[in-house]
C-alpha positions as CSV (number, residue, x, y, z in Angstrom):
1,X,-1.5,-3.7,4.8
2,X,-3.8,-6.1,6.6
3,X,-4.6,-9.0,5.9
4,X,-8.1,-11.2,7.0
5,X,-7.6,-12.7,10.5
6,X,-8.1,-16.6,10.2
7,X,-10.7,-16.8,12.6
8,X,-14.7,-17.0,11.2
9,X,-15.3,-13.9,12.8
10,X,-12.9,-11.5,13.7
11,X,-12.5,-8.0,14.5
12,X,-11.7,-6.0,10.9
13,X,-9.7,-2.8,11.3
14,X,-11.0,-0.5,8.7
15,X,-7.4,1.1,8.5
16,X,-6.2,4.0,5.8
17,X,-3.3,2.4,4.6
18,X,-2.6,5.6,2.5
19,X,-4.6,9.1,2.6
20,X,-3.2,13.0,2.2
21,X,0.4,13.2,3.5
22,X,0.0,15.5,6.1
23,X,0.6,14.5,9.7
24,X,-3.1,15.6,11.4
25,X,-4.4,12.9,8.2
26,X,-1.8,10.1,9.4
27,X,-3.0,10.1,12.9
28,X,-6.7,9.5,11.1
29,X,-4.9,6.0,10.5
30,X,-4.6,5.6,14.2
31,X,-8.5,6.3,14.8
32,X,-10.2,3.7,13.0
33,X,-13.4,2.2,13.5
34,X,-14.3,-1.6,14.4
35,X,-16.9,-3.8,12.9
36,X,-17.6,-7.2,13.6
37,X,-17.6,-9.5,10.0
38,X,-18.2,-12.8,8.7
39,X,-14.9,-13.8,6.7
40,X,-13.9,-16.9,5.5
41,X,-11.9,-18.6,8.0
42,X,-8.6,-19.0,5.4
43,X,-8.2,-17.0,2.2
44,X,-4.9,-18.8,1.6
45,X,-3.4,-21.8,2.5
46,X,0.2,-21.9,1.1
47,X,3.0,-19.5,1.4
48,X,4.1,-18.7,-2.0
49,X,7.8,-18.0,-3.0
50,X,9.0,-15.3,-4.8
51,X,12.8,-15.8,-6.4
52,X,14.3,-12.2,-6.1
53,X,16.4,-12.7,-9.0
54,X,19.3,-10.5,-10.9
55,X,19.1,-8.3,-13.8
56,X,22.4,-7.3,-15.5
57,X,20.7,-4.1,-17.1
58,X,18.9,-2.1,-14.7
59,X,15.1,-1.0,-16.1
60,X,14.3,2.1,-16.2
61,X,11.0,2.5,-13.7
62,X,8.6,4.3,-16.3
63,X,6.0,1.6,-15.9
64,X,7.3,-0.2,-19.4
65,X,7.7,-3.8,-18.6
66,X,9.1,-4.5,-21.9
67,X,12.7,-4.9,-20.2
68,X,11.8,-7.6,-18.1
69,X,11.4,-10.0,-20.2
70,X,9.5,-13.3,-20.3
71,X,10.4,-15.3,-17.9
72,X,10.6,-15.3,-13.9
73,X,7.1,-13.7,-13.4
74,X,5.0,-15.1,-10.5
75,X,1.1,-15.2,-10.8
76,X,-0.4,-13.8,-7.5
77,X,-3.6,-14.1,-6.4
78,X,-5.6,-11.3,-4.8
79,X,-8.9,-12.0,-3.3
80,X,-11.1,-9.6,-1.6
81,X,-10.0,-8.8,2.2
82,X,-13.8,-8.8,2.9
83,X,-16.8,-10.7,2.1
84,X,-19.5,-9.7,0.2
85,X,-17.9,-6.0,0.2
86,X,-19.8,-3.8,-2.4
87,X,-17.0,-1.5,-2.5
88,X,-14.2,-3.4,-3.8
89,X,-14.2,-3.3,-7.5
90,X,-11.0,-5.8,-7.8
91,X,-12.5,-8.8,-6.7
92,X,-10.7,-12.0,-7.5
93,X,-7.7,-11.3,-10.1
94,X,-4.0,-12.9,-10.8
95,X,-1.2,-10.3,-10.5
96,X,2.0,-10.6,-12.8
97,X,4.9,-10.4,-10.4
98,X,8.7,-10.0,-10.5
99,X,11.1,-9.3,-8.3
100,X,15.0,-8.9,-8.9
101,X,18.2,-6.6,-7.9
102,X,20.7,-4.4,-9.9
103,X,23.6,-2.4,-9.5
104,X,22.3,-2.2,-5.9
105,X,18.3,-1.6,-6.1
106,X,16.0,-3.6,-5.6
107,X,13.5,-3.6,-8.6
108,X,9.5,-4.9,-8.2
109,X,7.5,-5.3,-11.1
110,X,3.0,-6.2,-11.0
111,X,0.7,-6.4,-14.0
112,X,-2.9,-6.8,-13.6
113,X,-6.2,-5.8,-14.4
114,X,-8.2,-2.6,-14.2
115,X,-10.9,-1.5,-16.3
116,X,-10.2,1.7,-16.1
117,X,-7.3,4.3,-15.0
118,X,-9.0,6.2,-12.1
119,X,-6.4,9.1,-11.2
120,X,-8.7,11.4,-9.3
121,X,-8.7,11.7,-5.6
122,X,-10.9,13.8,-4.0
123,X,-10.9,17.0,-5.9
124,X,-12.6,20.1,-4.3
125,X,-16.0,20.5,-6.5
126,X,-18.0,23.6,-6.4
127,X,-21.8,22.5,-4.6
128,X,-24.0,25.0,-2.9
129,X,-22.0,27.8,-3.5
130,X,-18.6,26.2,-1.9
131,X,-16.2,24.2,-2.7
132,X,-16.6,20.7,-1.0
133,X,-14.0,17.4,-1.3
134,X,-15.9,14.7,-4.1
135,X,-15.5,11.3,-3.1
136,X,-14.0,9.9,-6.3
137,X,-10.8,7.6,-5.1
138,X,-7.7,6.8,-7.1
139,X,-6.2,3.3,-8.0
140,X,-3.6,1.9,-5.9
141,X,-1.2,-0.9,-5.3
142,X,0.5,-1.6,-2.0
143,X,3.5,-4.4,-0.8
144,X,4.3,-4.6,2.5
145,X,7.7,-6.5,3.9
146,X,8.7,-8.2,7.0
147,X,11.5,-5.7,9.2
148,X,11.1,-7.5,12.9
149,X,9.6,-9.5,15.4
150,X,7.0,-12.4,14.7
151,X,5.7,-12.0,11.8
152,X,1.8,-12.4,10.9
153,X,-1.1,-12.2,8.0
154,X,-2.9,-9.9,9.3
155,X,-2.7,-6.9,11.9
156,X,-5.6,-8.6,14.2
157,X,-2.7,-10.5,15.9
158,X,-1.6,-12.0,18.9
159,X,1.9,-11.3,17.8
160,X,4.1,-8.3,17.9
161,X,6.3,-7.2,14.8
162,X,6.5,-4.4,12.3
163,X,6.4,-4.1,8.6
164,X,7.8,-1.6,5.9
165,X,4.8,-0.7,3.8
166,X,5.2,0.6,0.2
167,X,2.4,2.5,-1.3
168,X,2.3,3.5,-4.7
169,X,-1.4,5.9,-6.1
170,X,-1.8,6.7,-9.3
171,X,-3.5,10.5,-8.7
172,X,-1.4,11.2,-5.7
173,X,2.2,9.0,-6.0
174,X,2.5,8.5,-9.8
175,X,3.1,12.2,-10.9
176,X,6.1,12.6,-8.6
177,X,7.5,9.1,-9.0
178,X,7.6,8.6,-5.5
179,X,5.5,6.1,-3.4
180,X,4.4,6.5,-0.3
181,X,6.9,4.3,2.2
182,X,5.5,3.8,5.7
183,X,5.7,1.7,8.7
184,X,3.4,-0.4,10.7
185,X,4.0,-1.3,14.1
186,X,1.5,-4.3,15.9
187,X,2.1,-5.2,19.7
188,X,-0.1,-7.0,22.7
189,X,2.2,-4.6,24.6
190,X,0.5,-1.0,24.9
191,X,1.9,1.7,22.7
192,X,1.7,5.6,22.8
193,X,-1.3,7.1,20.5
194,X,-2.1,3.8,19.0
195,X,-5.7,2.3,18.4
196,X,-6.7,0.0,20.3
197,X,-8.6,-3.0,19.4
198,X,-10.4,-6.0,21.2
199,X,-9.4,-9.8,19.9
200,X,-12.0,-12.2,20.2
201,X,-9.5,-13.8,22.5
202,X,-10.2,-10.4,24.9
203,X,-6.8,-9.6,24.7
204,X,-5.8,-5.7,23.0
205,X,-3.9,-5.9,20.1
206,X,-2.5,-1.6,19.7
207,X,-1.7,-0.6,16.1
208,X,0.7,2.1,15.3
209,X,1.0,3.6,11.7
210,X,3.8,6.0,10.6
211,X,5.0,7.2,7.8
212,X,8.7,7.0,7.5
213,X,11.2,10.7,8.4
214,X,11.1,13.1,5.5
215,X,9.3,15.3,2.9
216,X,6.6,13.3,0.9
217,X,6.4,13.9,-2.4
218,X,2.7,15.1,-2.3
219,X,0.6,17.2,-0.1
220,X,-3.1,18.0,0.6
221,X,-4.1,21.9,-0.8
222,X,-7.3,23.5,-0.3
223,X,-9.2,26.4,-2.5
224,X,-7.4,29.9,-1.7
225,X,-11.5,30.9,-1.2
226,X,-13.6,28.1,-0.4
227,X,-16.8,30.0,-1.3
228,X,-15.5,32.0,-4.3
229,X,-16.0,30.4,-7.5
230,X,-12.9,29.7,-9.0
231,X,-14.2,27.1,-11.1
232,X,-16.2,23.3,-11.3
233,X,-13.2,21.4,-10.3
234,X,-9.9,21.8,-8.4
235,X,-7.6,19.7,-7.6
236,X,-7.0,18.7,-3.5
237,X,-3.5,17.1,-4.0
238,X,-0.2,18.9,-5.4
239,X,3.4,18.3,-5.4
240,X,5.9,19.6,-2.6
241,X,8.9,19.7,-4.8
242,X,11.2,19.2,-1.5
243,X,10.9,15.0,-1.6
244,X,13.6,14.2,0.4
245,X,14.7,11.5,3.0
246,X,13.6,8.3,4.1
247,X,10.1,8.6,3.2
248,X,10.8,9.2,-0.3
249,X,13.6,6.9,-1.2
250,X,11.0,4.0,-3.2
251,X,10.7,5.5,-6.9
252,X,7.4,4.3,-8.5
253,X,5.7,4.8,-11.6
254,X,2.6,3.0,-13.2
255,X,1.0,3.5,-16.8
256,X,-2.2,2.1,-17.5
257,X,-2.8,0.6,-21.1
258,X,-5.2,-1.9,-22.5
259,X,-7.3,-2.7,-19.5
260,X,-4.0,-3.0,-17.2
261,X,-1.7,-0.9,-14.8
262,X,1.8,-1.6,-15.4
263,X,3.9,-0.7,-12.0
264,X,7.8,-0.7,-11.1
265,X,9.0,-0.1,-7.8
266,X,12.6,0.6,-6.8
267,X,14.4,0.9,-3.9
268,X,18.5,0.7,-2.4
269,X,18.9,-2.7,-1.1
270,X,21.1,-1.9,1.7
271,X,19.6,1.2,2.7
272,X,19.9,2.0,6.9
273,X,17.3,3.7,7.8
274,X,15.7,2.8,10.8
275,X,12.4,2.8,9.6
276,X,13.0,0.7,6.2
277,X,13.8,-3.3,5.8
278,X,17.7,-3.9,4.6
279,X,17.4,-6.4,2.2
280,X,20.9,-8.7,2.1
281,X,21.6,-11.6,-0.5
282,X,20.5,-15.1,0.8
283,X,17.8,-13.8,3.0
284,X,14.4,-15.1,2.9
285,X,11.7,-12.0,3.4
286,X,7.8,-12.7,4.1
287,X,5.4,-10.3,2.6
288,X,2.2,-9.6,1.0
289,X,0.6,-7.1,-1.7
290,X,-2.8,-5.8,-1.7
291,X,-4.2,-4.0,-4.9
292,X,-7.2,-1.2,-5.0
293,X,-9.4,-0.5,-7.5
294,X,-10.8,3.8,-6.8
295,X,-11.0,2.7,-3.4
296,X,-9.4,2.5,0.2
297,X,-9.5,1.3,3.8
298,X,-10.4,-2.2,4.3
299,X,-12.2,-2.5,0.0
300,X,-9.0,-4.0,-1.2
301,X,-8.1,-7.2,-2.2
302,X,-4.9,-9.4,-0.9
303,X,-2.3,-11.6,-1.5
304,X,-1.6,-14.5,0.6
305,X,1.6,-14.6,2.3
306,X,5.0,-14.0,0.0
307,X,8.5,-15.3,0.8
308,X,10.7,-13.4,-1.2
309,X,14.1,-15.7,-1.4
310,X,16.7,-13.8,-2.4
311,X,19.7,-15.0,-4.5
């Protein structure tokens, strides 16, 4: 998830944090384009906590908040990762927030508003007499988490670390129940089939995305006959059915009712997978969230930075 660089201009990765599940589409992440913005020089200037509490009753993740209760949510801001952008439709909103663990999971809750439920993404439509991808984009909500190194807002960094990335859509993810999880690797030092980007310092920052071992829960399918009518619409994204390992271990779901998604994440706390964060009791995390409104790549608005504490 990247967050704007600090500087007044800076070099803006226009990354895909989450597109079709297959692997020639995830190295598209890797092949971005630059452009060179005016940004304000800080979005944020605090780091906001974020008590992970406990909850004796585990919720169900149906996206039904109505077990969580009154208390213990965190208002988070999200502001628009770019100035002036015309294509993000979130703009400046407050986020309902929770965080806790049960019986061994770790449980995220976010509120906030969207005019509409967009669920579409990129169906095949019938034009010219063949069947071309629209453009219509679905709604999503990401949170990313600190795993190593030096930690940073944004991905335009002098600083190497890595981050677990958790990506929940609501055309592609929601069906299934599954999110997307992914990690994001960001290093001065030069690594394999990574883009490549200059700092305004001259140094190369190289940024490696990957989504984590396993079976996604979705996939991209195409017409059996791209220029036999088979009807208007067709959907591009489907199910595998075969979900499985460390990719598909965060269960999401979101409903979206009067004017606002409703969202749950959950995920094993002590998981070991070498590509997720272990979360322990007593640590303190930094993270962020970043929310999208039918759109992608850099038209998203962000968090500042979160320190989920732990109990």
């Amino acid at each position: 998830m990247t967050i704007v660089s600090k500087g007044a201009k800076v070099l803006l990765l226009l990354n895909r944090i989450i597109t079709d599940t297959t692997e020639a589409v995830f190295r598209v992440l890797c092949s971005a384009v630059i452009v060179v913005l005016l940004v304000p020089s800080v979005l944020f200037a605090d780091t906001q906590p974020i008590p992970v509490g406990r909850m004796n009753t585990p919720p169900v993740v149906d996206g039904n908040l109505d077990e969580w209760g009154a208390d213990g949510w965190n208002k988070v801001t999200v502001k628009p990762a770019m100035e002036d952008d015309k294509l993000n439709f979130v703009g400046t909103v407050d986020v309902d927030f929770k965080a806790v663990t049960s019986e061994g999971h770790i449980y995220i809750a976010a509120r906030w508003p969207d005019g509409t439920k967009d669920l579409q993404y990129k169906n095949w439509v019938w034009r010219s007499n063949k069947y071309k991808r629209d453009k219509k984009l679905d709604d999503i909500f990401a949170v990313r988490f600190h795993m190593s190194g030096d930690y940073d807002t944004t991905m335009l960094s002098e600083k190497t670390y890595t981050v677990d990335v958790w990506v929940w859509t609501a055309g592609r993810s929601n069906p299934t129940g599954i999110a997307l999880d992914a990690w994001h690797h960001i290093s001065l030092d030069l690594i394999e089939y990574a883009a490549e980007y200059e700092l305004p310092s001259g140094k190369i920052v190289f940024i490696k995305k990957n989504k984590d071992e396993g079976t996604p829960s979705f996939h991209v399918i195409k017409p059996k006959h791209r220029k036999k009518f088979e009807g208007k619409k067709l959907p591009s994204i489907g199910a595998t059915g075969k979900a499985s390992g460390s990719v598909a271990d965060v269960h999401a779901r979101g409903v979206w009712k009067d004017g606002h998604w409703h969202l749950e994440f959950k995920r094993r706390i002590d998981i070991q997978n070498k590509d997720d964060v272990t979360f322990k009791p007593g640590m303190s995390l930094m993270g962020a969230i970043a929310v999208y409104n039918r759109s992608e790549l850099e038209h998203k608005s962000v968090s500042g930075d979160l320190l989920f504490e732990f109990q």
